[in-house]
N, C-alpha and C positions, 0 to 999 in steps of 0.2 A: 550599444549596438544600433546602429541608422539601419531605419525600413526603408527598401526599394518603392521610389514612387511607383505608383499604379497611373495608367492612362485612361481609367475607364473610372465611372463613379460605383461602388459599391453596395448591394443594398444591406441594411444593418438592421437587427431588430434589436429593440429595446428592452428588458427585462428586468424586473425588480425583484431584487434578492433576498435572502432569508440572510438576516445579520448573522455574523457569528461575535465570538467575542470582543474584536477590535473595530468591528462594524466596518464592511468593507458595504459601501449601497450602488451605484450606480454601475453596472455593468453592460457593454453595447458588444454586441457579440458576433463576430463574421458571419455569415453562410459560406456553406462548403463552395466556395470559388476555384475554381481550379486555376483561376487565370492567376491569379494571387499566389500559387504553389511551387515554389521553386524547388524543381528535382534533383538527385544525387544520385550517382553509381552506386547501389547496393549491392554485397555481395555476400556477404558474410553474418553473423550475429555480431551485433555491435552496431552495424555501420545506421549513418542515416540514410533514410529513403527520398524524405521532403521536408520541408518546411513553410510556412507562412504564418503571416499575421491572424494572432486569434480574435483582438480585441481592437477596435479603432480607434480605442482612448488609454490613457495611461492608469493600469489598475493599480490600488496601491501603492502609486510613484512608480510602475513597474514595467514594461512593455511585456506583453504574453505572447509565445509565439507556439503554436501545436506544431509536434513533430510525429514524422511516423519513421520507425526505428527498424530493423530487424533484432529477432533474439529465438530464444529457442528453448521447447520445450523440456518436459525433465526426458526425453529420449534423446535431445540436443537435435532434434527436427526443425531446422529453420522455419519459422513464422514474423508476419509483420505486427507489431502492438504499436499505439500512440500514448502523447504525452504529450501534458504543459509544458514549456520553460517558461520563469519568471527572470527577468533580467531588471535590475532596478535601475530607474533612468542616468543616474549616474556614477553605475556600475566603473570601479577603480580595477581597471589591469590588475592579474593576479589575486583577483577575489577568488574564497572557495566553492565547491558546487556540492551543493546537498541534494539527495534523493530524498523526496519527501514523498513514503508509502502511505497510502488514504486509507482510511477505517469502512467497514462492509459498508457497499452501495448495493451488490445486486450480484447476477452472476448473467443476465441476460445483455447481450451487445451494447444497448440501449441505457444501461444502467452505470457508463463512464461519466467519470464526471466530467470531463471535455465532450460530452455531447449534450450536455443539460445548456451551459452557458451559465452556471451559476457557482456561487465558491464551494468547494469541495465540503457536505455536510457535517462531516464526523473530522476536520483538521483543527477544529477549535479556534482557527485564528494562527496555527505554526507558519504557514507558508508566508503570512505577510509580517509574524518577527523576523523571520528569518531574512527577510527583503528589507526590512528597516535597518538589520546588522549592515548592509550591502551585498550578501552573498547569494549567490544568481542559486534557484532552485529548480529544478525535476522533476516534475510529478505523474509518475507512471500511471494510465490507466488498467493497467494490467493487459496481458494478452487476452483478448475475448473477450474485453469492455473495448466498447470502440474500435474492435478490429473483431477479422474473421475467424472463428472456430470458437472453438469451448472454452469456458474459463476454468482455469483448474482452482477453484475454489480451496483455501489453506491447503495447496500443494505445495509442500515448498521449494524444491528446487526449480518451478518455472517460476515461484514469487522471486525468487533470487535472482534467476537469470535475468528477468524484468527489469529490475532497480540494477543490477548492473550495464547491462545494457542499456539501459537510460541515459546513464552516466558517459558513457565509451559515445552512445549517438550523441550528447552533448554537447562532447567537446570536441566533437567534428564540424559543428556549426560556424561559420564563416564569421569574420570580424569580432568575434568572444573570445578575450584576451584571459584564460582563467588561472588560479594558479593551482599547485599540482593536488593539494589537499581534496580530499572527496568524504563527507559524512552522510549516511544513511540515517533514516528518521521515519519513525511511523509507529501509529497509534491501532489499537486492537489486530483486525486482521493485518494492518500496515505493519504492524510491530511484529507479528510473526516474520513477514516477509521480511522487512530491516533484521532478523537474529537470522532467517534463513542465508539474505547477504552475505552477514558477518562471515556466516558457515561456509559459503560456496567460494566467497571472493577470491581465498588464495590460490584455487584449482582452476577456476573458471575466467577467472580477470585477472591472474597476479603481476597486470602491468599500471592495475590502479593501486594507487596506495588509499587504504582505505585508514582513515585519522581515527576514527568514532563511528558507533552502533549506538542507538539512542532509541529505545522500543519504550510505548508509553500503552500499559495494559497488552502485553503481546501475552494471546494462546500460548502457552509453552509446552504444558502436556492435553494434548488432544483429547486421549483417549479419560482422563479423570474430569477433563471439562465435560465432555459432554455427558458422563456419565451421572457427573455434580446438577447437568441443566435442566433434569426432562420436568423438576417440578418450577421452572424460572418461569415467572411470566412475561411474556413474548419473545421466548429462546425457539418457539415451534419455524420461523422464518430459516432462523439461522442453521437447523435439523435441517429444512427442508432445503434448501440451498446444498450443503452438505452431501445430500442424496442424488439430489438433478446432478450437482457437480460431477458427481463421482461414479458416476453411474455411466456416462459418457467419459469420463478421462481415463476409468481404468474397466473397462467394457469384458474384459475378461478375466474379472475379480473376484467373479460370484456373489458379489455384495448386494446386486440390485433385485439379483435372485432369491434373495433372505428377505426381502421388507415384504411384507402384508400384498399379495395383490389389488388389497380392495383401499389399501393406504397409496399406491403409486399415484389415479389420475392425480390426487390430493397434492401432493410431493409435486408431480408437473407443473401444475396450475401456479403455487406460491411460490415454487423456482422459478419463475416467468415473471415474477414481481422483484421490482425496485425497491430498495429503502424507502423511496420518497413516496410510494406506493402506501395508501392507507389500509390498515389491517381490515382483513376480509372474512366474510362466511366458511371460506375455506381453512382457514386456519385457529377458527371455531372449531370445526368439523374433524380435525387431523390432529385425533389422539396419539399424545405423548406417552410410551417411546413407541416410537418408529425405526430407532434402528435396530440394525440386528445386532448379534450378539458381540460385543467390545472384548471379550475375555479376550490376554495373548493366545496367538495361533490359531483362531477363528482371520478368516477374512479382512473383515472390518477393524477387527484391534489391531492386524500385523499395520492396516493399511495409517490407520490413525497414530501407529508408533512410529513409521517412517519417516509419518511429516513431521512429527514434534520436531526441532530444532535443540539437540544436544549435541551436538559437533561441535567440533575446539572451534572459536573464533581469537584471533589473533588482535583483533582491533580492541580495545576498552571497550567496555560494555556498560549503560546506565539505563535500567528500569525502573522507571515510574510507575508503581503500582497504590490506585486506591484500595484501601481496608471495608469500604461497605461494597466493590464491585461483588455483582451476582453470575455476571458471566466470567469472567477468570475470577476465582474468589482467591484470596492473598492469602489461604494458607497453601494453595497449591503454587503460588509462585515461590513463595518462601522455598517451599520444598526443591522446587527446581531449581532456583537461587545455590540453596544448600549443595546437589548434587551436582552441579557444574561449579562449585567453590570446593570439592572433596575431590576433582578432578584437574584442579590448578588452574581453571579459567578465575580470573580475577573481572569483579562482577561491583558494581556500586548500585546498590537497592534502593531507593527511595522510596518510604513508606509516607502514606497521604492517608491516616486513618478512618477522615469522616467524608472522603470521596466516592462515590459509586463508578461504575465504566463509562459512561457518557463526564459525570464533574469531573476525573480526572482530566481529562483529552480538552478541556477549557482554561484549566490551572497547570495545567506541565511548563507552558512554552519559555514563561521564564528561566524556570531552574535548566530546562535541556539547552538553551541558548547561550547562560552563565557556562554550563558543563563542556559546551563543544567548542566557548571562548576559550577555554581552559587548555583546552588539546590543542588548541590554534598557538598559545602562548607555551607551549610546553611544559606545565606544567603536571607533575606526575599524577596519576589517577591513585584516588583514595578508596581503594574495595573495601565492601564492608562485610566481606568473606572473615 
């Protein structure tokens, strides 16, 4: 894909990055230039809005370009969200295009990973195997990272709409010759939103063919995880996150109504914090549990049962799950495993015993890259249903 020369010199700041496992270091990162942003008729959820250059050097052999997309929430309320693309410099016609869902950053605007300027913290290093195979990637900030309004925090049919529409503004992008294959991919919260895809795609996009679902530590049952976390250490972020979220997306829940008045400012303040935010006074302070009552038919458990992702998905499915993780712990996956293989979904589980939720999301990208060559070659998928 050739960048349109600019007639103006640009300013660029320079930034040094936190390695991740492939060690990606130098990255020079645009300012928001609007002269540099090439617009588009938007009309619809899907379509693109813009485009420009993210980065003035080639990342990872790759040209990076932020897009701003339309999509739409789980009311189907049209809103704008943005996204990386990663295009590798010698991107071959009819390469496929992967949605790559990022692992928790935050829930506040500010906490996208396209507005840090730095690699995505919790990808492990996926987005640049995946650029090394040559397949151009996607990487949704979610709606309300990086764009206007609330994030709906492990909702999942706006995690889904996101990564599909990712996908749809993608391949609207001018001179990207791609071919028809489309795989979703994402780690913990990304991973919910990749089984949420899988779940939504044949209703909401069934003009993509989706190849492969590739979830690495995805939430599956909400409502057991969090009931498993209140004694986790530094699970109180991810509560609190949970609360801000959800307190704004479903405003007439009664949910916000049940927490502790004297727990809320608490819950505001650490919903306001980034991942890359260092643990605070506040999250000291903000005795676990905080939330209200989980049981079915209470508020909060119907809302927590909603988003779990157990809808038939039609694409192949492969989870990566480690055996030491303390925030999805692997016997609750198993179980999900079980009850979406008792229900005819065909599911291939990869157990990593001596992994926790962060080493897993460092050690997957191989085997998920062999797995999604695999769907690319046709070769049939081995459930371990």
């Amino acid at each position: 894909m050739k960048r349109r020369r600019r007639g103006q010199i640009l300013a660029i700041s320079v930034v040094t990055v936190m390695a991740v496992a492939i060690g990606l270091i130098a990255w020079i990162v645009l300012r928001d230039d609007k002269a540099s942003e090439r617009q588009f008729a938007a009309v619809r959820a899907g379509d693109l809005v813009s485009m420009q250059p993210w980065s003035e050097v080639h990342v990872g052999n790759a040209e990076i370009w932020k897009i701003r997309y339309l999509t739409s929430d789980r009311s189907e309320k049209v809103r704008t969200a943005t996204a990386l693309v990663s295009v590798p410099r010698k991107v071959k016609a009819g390469a496929p295009l992967v949605a790559y869902a990022h692992g928790t950053t935050g829930i506040a605007r500010r906490c996208a990973p396209s507005e840090r300027g730095t690699p995505m913290p919790t990808d492990g290093g996926a987005v640049q195997s995946a650029l090394d195979q040559g397949w151009v990637v996607v990487a949704p900030d979610y709606s309300g990272l990086g764009s206007a309004g609330d994030h709906g925090y492990l909702v999942g049919k706006e995690a889904a709409h996101d990564l599909l529409d990712a996908l749809r503004a993608a391949r609207k992008m001018p001179d990207l010759e791609l071919g028809e294959e489309n795989f979703v991919w994402g780690q913990s919260q990304g991973g919910h939103a990749a089984l949420w895809a899988g779940v939504e795609a044949a209703r909401y996009a069934p003009e993509l063919p989706i190849v492969g679902v590739a979830a690495v530590a995805p939430p599956t049952d909400l409502a057991a995880m969090m009931a498993a976390n209140v004694t986790t250490p530094g699970i109180t972020r991810l509560h609190a996150y949970v609360l801000a979220s959800w307190r704004k997306v479903y405003p007439g829940s009664g949910v916000w109504a049940e927490v502790d008045p004297a727990k809320r400012p608490l819950v505001n303040r650490i919903g306001a914090l980034c991942g890359f935010d260092p643990v605070g006074a506040d999250e000291a302070a903000l005795q676990l549990p905080v939330f209200p009552d989980t049981a079915p038919g209470t508020p909060m458990g119907r809302l927590l049962r909603i988003n779990s992702p157990t809808g038939r998905i039609k694409a192949p499915v492969l989870i990566s799950q480690g055996g030491m993780d303390q925030v999805v712990p692997m016997a609750q996956q198993k179980a999900w495993v079980a009850q979406r293989c008792a229900e005819g979904q065909k599911i291939d589980l990869r157990e990593h015993p001596a992994l926790d939720h962060l080493g897993i999301a460092y050690t997957s990208d191989a085997e998920i890259v062999a797995w999604i060559k695999g769907r690319l070659a046709g070769k049939p998928l081995t459930p371990t249903c």
